[in-house]
Structure formats: structure tokens, C-alpha cells
C-alpha positions in Angstrom: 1.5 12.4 18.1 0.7 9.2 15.8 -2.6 7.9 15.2 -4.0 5.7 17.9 -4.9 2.2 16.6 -8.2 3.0 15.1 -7.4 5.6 13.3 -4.7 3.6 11.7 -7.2 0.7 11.1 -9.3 3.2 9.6 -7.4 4.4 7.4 -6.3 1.1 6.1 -9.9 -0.5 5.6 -10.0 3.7 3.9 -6.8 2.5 1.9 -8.0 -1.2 0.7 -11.5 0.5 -0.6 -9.5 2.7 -2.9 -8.0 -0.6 -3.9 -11.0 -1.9 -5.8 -12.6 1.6 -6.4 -10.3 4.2 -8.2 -12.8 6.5 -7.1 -12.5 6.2 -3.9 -9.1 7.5 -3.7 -9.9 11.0 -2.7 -11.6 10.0 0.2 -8.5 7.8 1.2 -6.3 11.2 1.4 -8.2 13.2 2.7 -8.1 11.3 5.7 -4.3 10.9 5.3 -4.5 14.7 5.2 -6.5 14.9 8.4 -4.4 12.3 10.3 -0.9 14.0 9.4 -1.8 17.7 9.7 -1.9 18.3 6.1 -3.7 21.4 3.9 -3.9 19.3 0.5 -2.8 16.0 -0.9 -1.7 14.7 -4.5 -1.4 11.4 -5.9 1.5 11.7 -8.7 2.5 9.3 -11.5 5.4 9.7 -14.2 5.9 7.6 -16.9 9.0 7.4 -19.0 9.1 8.5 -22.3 6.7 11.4 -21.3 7.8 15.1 -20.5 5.3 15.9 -18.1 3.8 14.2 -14.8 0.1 13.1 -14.4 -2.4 13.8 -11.3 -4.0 10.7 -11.0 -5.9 11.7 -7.7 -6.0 15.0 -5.2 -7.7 16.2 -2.3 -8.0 20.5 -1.9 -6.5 21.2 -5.7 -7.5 24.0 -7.0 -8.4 21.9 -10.3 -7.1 25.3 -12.6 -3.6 24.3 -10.5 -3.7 20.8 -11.6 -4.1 22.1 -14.7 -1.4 24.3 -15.0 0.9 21.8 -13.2 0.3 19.4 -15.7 1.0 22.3 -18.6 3.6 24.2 -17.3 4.9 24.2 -13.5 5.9 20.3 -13.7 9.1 20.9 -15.6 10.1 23.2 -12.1 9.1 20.8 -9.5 12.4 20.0 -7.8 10.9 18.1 -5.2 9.5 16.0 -8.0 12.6 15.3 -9.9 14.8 14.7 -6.8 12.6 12.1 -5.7 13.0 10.4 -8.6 16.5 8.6 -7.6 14.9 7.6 -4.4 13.8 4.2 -4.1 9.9 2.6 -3.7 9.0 3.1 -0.3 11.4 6.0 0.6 9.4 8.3 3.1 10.9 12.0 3.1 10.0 15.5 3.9 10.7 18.5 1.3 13.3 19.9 3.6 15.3 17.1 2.8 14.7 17.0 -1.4 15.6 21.0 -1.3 16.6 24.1 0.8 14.4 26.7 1.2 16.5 28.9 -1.5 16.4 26.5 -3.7 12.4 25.9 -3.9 12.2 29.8 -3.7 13.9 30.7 -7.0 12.0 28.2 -9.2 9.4 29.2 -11.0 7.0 26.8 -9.6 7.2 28.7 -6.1 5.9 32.1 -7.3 3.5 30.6 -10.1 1.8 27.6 -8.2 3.1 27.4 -4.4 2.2 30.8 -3.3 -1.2 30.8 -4.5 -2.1 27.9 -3.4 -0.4 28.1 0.2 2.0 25.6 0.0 5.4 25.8 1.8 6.3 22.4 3.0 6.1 19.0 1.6 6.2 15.0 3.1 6.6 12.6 0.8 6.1 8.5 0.1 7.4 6.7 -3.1 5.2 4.3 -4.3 6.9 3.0 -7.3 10.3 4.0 -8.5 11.4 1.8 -11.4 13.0 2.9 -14.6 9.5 2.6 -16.3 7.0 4.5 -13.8 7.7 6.7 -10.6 4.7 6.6 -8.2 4.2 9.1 -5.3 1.8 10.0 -2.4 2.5 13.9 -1.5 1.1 15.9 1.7 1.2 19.7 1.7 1.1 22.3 4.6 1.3 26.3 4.7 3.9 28.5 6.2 1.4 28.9 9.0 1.3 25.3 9.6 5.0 24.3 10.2 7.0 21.6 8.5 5.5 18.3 9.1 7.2 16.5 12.4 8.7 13.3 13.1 5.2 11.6 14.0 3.8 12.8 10.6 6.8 11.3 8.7 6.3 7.6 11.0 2.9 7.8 9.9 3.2 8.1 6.3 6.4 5.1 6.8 3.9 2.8 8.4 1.4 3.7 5.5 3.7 3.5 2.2 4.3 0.0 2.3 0.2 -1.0 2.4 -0.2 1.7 -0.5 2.5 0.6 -2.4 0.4 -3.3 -2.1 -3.3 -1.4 -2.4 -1.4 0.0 -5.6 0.1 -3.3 -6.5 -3.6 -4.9 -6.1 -5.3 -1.9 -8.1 -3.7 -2.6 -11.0 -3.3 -6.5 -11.0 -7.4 -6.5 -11.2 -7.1 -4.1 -13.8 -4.7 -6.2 -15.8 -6.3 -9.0 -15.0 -10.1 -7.8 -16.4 -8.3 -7.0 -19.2 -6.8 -10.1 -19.8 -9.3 -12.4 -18.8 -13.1 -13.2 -20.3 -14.2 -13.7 -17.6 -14.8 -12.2 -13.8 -13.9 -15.4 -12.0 -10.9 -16.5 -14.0 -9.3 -12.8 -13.7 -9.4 -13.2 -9.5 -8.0 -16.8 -9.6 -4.8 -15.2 -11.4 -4.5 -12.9 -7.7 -2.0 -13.9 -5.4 -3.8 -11.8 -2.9 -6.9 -13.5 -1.6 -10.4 -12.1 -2.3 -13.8 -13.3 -0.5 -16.9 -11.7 -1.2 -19.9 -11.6 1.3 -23.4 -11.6 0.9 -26.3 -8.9 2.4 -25.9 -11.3 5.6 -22.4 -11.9 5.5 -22.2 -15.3 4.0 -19.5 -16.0 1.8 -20.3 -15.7 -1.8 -17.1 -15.9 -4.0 -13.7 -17.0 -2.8 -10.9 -16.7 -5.4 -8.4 -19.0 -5.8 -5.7 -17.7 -3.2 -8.4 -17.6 -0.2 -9.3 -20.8 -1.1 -6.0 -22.4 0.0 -5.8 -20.0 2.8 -9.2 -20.9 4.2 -8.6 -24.9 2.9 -5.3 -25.4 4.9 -7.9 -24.1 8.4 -5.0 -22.8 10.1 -6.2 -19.7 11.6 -9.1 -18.5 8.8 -11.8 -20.7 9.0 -14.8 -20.5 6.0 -18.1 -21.3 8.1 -22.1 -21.4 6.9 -21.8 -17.9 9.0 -19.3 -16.4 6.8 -16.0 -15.8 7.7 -14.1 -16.8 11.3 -10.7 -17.2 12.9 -10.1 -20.0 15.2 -8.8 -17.6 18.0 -12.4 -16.1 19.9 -11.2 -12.7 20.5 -9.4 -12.7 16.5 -13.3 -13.9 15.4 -15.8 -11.7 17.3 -13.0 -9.0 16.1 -13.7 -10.4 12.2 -17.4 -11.0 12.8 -17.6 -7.3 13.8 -15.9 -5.9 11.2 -18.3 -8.1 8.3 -21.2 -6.7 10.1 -20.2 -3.1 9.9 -19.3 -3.6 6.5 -22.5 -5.2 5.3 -24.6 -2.5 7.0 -22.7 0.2 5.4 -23.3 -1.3 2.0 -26.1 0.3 1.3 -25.7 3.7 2.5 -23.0 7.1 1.8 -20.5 6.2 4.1 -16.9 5.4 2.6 -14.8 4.5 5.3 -13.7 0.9 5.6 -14.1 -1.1 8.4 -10.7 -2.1 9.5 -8.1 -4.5 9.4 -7.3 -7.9 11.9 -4.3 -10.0 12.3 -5.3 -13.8 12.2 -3.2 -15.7 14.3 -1.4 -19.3 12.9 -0.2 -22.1 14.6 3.5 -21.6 13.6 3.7 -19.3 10.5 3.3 -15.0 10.6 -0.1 -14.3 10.9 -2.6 -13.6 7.8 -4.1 -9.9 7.7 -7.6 -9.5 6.7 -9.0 -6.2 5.1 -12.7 -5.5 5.1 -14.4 -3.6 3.1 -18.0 -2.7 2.2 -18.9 -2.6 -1.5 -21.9 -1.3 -3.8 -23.4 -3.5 -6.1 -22.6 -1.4 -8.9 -18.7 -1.7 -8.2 -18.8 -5.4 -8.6 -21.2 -6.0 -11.6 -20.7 -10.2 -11.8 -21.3 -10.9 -8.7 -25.1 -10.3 -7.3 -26.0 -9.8 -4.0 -22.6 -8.5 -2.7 -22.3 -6.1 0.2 -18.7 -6.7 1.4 -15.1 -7.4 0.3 -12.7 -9.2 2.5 -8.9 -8.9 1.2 -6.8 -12.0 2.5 -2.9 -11.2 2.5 -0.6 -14.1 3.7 3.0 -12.4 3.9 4.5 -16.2 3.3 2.9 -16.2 -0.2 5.2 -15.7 -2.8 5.1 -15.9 -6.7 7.7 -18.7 -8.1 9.3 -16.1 -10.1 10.4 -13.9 -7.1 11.5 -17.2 -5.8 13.5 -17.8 -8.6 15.3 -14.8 -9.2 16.3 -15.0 -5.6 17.5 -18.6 -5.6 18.7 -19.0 -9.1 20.7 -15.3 -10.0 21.6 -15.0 -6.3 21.9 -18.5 -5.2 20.3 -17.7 -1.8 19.2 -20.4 0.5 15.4 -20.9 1.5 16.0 -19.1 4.4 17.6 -16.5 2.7 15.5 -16.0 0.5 12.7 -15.3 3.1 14.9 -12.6 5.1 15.4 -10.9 2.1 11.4 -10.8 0.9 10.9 -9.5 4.4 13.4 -6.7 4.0 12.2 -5.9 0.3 8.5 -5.6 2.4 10.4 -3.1 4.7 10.2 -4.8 7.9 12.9 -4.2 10.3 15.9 -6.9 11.2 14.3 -7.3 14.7 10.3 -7.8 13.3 11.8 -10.3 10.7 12.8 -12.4 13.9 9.9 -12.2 15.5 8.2 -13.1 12.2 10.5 -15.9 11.7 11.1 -17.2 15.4 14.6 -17.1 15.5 17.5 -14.9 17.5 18.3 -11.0 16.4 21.7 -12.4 15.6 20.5 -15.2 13.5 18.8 -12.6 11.3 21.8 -10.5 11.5 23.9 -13.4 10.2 21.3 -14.4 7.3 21.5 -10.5 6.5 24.6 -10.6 6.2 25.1 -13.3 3.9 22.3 -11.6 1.8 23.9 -9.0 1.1 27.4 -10.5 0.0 25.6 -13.0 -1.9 23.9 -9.9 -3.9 27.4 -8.1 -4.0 26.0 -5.1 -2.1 26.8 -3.9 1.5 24.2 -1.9 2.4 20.3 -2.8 3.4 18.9 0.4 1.2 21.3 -0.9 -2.0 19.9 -4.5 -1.4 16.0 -3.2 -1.6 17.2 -0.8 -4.8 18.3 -4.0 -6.4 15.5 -6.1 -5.5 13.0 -3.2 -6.9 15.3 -3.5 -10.3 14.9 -7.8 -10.4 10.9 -7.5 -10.0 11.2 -9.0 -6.4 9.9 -6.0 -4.5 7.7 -3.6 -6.1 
């Protein structure tokens, strides 16, 4: 059975922590683990050039495995090396990477999988470009069964916000290391970032927020902190700042959750809040909460350049095909962009021969290679 809504906010306000706390990964997959049946869970990254694969985070490892996986047992992982040719944001299970023989007679199986208890696999690509190959794994023991249909939807709906939390981790990274200072490094975001105070006033608004809260269609900056111009979207928002300002201060991790805010005639903005220690965010005084502002309109001018200069796709185009490199489906894009199922089907049609490919999956592969998806 899937998640019920909670959960699945849960795990997304659980998600966007780990965004601005590395550390804070582990407690992201465990829960993962819980919601999906799972016995243990990896986060894997490969780098080219490299001959070996690096854990970057895992929940119930035996850390001597990690170890020895790292030394030794990578060089055996099928499941590892066939997932390679799949593209970012491919969700499969390890029944469909390798038969049963095939996993069996490695050496992998007998040195690492058996002792630890593993026997079946699920899998999410995070990245897979030439340069880095990125991957969320879930494990479960022969007593447990292979993971079902359910599990597999779960982790679909899930890869395509860790594959952004990813994309979000790394541009503040980047961007610290770039920039002298704290302020300048968040105005270089696309992806807005409000901070709020101990009584959730707003404290710092980045660049991107700004112009989402300045054009006031739907996300409204107050003297109260945050709101939404629909009542039931703002007590919704109001409740989730409170939560996350009280947990501030203590040992709780969880996020609190994740809102839709409604716009007059454009897809609605999602909002992420998070609490946060003082200690994570060292310029900024006085901060108990993080508030993530994703507009799924916003676009860099390079994406939109690569799309309407190399492609010569029209505006319209150009939208379906961002949608479809986001992994949305042909009938949410219409809902998204209030037209007809067969108007999408036409503009997807003319996507694709403009791009000289025939299929959906080759398009995204393609738009992974020209830096549009990621």
C-alpha cells in the first residue's frame, strides 16, 4: 500500500533537511526504509575516471561492509554496473538489472550479500551523466520478499524531489565556494530560500523568493512571516512555520512538510519547510526555520537556449519538454498547462521530431546529455 499523504509530506520536509544538512541524510533513509519495507539503505556515487564507487551515506551498514565494498566487492556489483546505462530518474527493482543466477555466481553474493542479509534490491537513479552516476538503493532479505509495485511507485514519486534536493545540495555548496560571502552565494539560487526567525518572521529572502513573493501572486511576505492568499493554503503554511520554529531547538529531525500554493493562472509554487539549528546556518543569527520556494515555471536562460536555439522549439515547446525532462506525465502537463490531452500529444510530438528522437525515454536521455534536465 503507498504512503498516505502525511507520510509522503513527511518524508519530503525529511528529504529537503538533508538538502542543507549532509548530515541529515541518514535520517532521510531510514525513513525511506520504513515507508518501503526496506532492511537497509545506501546512497551510492561513481565518478568517472575512478575504479571504485563511494558510499556517501547509509542506514543499517555494517560499516566493515562499506568498507569492504569500497575495497573489494564493488568491482562485482552487477546491479551497480547495469544501472549505469539507465537514465537520471529511472526507478527499477534488482530483478530487473539481474536474474537470480546471475547475482548468485558473483562474488559479491557470497562475500557481502549473504552476510549481510541481502537478497533483493529497488533502485532510483539520481544522476547518470558521463561524468557522475548517482543512486538511492533499498535492500530487503529473503524473508522479506522482493519489493512490490507500491514500493517501486513510492520511490518514482520520490526520485525526482531527490534528484532536485541533490541538485540544491550541491549548488550551495558550489556556491559557498564560489562566493565571499553568505548572501551573494543564495542570490546565485534559482531555487528560492527564506529564512525565519524564533517567531517566524522573515529574516533573509534570497534573490529568487524575492521575485516570487514581489510579483504577490499566491505567496505573500507579511510582518507575520510567510502567507498564501488562499485561507486554507495559509493556515496550512502558518502551521507548518510553527512546527518548524518549535522544533528548532530540540532533537527532532523530521521536517515539517510541504504545501502547494495556488496562482491565479500559472502551476502552483511548492513550499518546503524546514527547521534549522543555529549552528547549520552560521551568517545568519537568530534563525529557527528554512522555507525552500520552488516555482516549476522558473527556468535558467541556458536551458532555454539549448532548447530554442539547437532544437529550434517554440515557447510552448520548449515548456512541454521541461515538463517531461521533470518527469511529469502527458496528462499532468495539461493540467499544468490548461490545455487539451491532444494538444499536449501534438506539442509532444513535434518535440520529439524536432530533437530527431521518437521515443519519450530517448528525449529525456538527450535532454540529461544537453544540461536541460539533471
Amino acid at each position: 500500500m503507498l504512503p498516505s499523504q502525511q507520510e509522503l509530506s513527511h518524508l519530503l520536509g525529511s528529504l529537503y533537511d538533508a538538502a542543507g544538512d549532509p548530515g541529515l541524510w541518514t535520517p532521510f533513509l531510514q525513513k525511506l526504509g520504513h515507508s518501503t519495507g526496506a532492511r537497509s539503505a545506501l546512497l551510492l556515487m561513481h565518478s568517472a575516471g575512478q575504479d571504485m564507487y563511494t558510499i556517501s551515506r547509509s542506514w543499517e551498514f555494517d560499516p566493515d561492509a562499506i568498507r569492504a565494498y569500497h575495497d573489494y566487492y564493488h568491482a562485482f556489483d552487477l546491479w551497480a554496473q547495469r544501472g549505469l546505462s539507465k537514465p537520471a530518474g529511472t526507478v527499477c527493482s534488482s530483478a530487473e538489472l539481474s536474474s537470480r543466477k546471475e547475482i548468485e555466481s558473483t562474488a559479491l553474493y557470497a562475500g557481502l550479500m549473504v552476510p549481510c542479509d541481502i537478497e533483493y534490491g529497488m533502485f532510483g537513479v539520481i544522476e547518470g551523466s558521463a561524468s557522475r552516476w548517482a543512486s538511492v538503493s533499498l535492500f530487503r532479505s529473503n524473508s522479506d520478499g522482493e519489493f512490490e509495485h507500491d514500493d517501486l511507485e513510492t520511490l518514482r514519486f520520490l526520485t525526482p524531489h531527490i534528484r532536485r534536493a541533490f541538485k540544491l545540495h550541491f549548488q550551495l555548496s558550489g556556491a559557498k565556494a564560489r562566493s565571499d560571502g553568505f548572501e551573494t552565494a543564495l542570490d546565485t539560487l534559482p531555487t528560492g530560500v527564506i529564512f525565519l526567525g524564533t517567531k517566524g518572521e522573515i529574516k533573509y529572502v534570497n534573490r529568487a523568493a524575492s521575485k516570487a513573493v514581489a510579483e504577490r501572486d499566491g505567496l505573500l511576505a507579511t510582518r507575520n512571516g510567510l502567507r498564501a492568499e488562499n485561507q486554507g493554503e495559509s493556515d496550512l503554511l502558518a502551521k507548518m512555520m510553527r512546527d518548524a520554529v518549535s522544533r528548532s531547538n530540540g532533537v527532532e529531525l523530521a521536517g515539517c512538510g510541504a504545501v502547494e500554493i495556488s496562482r491565479r493562472s500559472r502551476p502552483p509554487l511548492r513550499v518546503v519547510v524546514s527547521p534549522i539549528h543555529d549552528k547549520a546556518v552560521d551568517h545568519c543569527q537568530g534563525v529557527a526555520a528554512v522555507a525552500f520556494v520552488h516555482d516549476p515555471m522558473q527556468r535558467t536562460h541556458a536551458e532555454e537556449d539549448v532548447l530554442r536555439t539547437r532544437y529550434r522549439m517554440t515557447p510552448a515547446e520548449r515548456r512541454v519538454a521541461m515538463l517531461l525532462a521533470e518527469g511529469h506525465s502527458s496528462r499532468t502537463i495539461a493540467q499544468l498547462q490548461g490545455v487539451t490531452f491532444n494538444t499536449v500529444r501534438s506539442q509532444i510530438k513535434s518535440v520529439l521530431h524536432k530533437a530527431g528522437v521518437r521515443r519519450q525515454g530517448e528525449l529525456i536521455r538527450l535532454l540529461v546529455r544537453d544540461g536541460v534536465a539533471s
